[in-house]
C-alpha positions in Angstrom: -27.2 -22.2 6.9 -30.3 -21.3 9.0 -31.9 -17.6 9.2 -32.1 -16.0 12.2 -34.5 -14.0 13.5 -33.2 -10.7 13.7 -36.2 -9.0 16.5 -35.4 -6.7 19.2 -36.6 -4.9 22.1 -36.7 -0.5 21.9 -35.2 1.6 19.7 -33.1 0.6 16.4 -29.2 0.4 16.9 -26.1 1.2 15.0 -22.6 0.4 15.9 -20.1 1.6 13.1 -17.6 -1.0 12.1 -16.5 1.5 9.2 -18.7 4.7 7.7 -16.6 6.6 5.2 -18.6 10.0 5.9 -16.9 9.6 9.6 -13.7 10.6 7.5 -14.8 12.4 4.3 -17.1 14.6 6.1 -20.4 13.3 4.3 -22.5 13.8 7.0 -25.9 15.7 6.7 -27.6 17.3 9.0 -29.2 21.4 8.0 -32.7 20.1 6.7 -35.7 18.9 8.7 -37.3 15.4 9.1 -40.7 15.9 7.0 -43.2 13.8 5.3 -44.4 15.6 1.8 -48.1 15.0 0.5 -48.4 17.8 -2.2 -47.4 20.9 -1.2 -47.7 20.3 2.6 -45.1 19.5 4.5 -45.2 18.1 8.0 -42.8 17.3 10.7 -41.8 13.9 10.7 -42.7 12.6 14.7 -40.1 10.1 15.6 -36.5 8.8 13.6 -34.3 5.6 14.6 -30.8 5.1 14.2 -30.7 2.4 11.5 -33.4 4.7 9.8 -32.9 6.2 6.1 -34.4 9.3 4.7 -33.4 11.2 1.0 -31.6 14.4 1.8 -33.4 16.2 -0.6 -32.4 19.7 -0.6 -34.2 21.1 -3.5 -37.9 20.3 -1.0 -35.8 21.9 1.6 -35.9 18.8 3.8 -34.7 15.2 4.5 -37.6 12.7 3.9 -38.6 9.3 2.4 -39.8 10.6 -0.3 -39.1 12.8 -3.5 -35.6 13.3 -5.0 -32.2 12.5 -3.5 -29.7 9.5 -2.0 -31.0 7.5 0.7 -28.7 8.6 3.6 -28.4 6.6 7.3 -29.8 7.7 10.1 -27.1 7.5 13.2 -28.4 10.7 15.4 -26.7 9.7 18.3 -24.3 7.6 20.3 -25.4 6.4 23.5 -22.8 4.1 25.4 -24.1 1.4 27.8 -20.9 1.1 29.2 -17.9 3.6 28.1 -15.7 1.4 28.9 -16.2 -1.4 26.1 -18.3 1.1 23.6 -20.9 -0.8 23.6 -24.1 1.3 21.9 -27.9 1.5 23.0 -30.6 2.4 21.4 -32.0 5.9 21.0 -34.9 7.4 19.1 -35.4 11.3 18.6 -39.2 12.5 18.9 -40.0 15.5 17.4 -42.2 16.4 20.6 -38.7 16.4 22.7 -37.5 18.8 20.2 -38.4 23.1 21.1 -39.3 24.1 17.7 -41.0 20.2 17.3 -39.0 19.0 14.6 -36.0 16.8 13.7 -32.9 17.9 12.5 -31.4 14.3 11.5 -27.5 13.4 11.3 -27.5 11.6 8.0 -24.3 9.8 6.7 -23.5 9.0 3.3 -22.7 5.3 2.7 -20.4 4.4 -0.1 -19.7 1.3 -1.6 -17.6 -0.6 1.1 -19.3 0.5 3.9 -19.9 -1.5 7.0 -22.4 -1.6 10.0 -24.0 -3.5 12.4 -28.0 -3.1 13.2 -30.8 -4.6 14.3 -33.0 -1.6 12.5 -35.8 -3.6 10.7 -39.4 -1.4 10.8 -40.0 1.0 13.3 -40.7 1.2 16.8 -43.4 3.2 19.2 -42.0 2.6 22.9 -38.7 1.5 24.4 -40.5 -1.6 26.2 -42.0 -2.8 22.7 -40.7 -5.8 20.8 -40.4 -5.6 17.5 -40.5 -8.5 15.1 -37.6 -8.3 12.3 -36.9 -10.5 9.7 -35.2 -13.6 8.8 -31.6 -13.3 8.0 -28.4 -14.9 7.3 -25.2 -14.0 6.1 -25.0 -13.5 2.1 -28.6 -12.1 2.1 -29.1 -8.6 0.0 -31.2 -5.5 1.8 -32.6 -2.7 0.1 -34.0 0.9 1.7 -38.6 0.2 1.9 -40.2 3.2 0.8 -40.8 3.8 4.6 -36.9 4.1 5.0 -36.2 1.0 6.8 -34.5 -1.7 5.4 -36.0 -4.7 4.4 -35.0 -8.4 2.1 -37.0 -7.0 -0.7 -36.2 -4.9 -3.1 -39.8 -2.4 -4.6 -40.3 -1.9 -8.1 -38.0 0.0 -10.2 -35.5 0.3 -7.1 -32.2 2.2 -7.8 -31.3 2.8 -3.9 -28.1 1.6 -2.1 -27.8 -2.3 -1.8 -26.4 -3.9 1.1 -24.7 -7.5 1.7 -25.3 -9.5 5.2 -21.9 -10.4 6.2 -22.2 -11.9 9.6 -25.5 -12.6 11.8 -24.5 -12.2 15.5 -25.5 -9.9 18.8 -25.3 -6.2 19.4 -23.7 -5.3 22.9 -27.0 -5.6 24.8 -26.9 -9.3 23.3 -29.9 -8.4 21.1 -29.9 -10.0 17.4 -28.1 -7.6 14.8 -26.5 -8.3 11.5 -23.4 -7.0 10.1 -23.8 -5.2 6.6 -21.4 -4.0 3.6 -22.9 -2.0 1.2 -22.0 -3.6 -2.3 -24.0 -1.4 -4.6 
């Protein structure tokens, strides 16, 4: 089977085919988007859906760094069109925000869990293109230490593992891949 090219245009998307924490209530969302570098701690500027940060409690904040599970990102739902649920993408910016930081919705995944996303590095602008990677159904992906996924798993990893299922095209027809977390 060929890879597909899984690039897109704007923001990073998630539909939810089935998130547990939509039922068991694992969803996160008290602490604040920061980077940590020592003891300083600075407001992280911008988070896509498709993202992940650690919900880190003990720092006091949800970052991609430090202690604790690697949590998704899914902020917000934006509809294109109500009537078929199809999803758009969205992007918070900590300069939108009156105190200038992010309070992220992070969701738990557990083993079983499925979504669909095209969320493969970050973007700046919703006009960019952004090149993905190559992928095709039976592929693994593994949390980057910058909290996007990626086909490559760092050194010493012991995050969440997810299994392509199917490669096809999010509601605005843009490349996505379905994914089941398996570990």
């Amino acid at each position: 089977m060929a890879k597909t090219s899984i690039k897109r245009t704007g923001y990073g998307q998630v539909e939810p085919n089935h998130l547990s924490a939509q039922y068991t209530g694992q969803i996160y969302a008290q602490l604040p988007a920061m980077t940590i570098d020592g003891d300083t701690k600075t407001p992280i500027a911008q988070l896509e859906n498709g993202q992940f940060l650690k919900y880190n409690y003990a720092e006091g904040c949800a970052s991609v760094t430090g202690d604790g599970e690697w949590m998704l990102v899914f902020n917000e739902v934006k509809l294109y069109d109500e009537r078929r649920q199809n999803y758009k993408d969205f992007c918070m910016k900590a300069s939108d925000m009156c105190d200038k930081t992010i309070y992220p919705r992070l969701l738990k995944t557990n083993i079983g869990d499925i979504f669909t996303t095209n969320t493969f590095g970050a973007n700046t602008s919703p006009d960019l293109e952004v090149n993905g990677i190559q992928l095709e159904a039976g592929d693994k992906l593994y949390v980057g230490a910058d909290g996007f996924l990626t086909a490559t798993a760092g050194q010493n990893y012991n995050g969440p593992v997810f299994q392509v299922a199917q490669v096809y095209n999010l509601g605005d027809m843009q490349p996505a891949v379905k994914i089941q977390r398996i570990q």
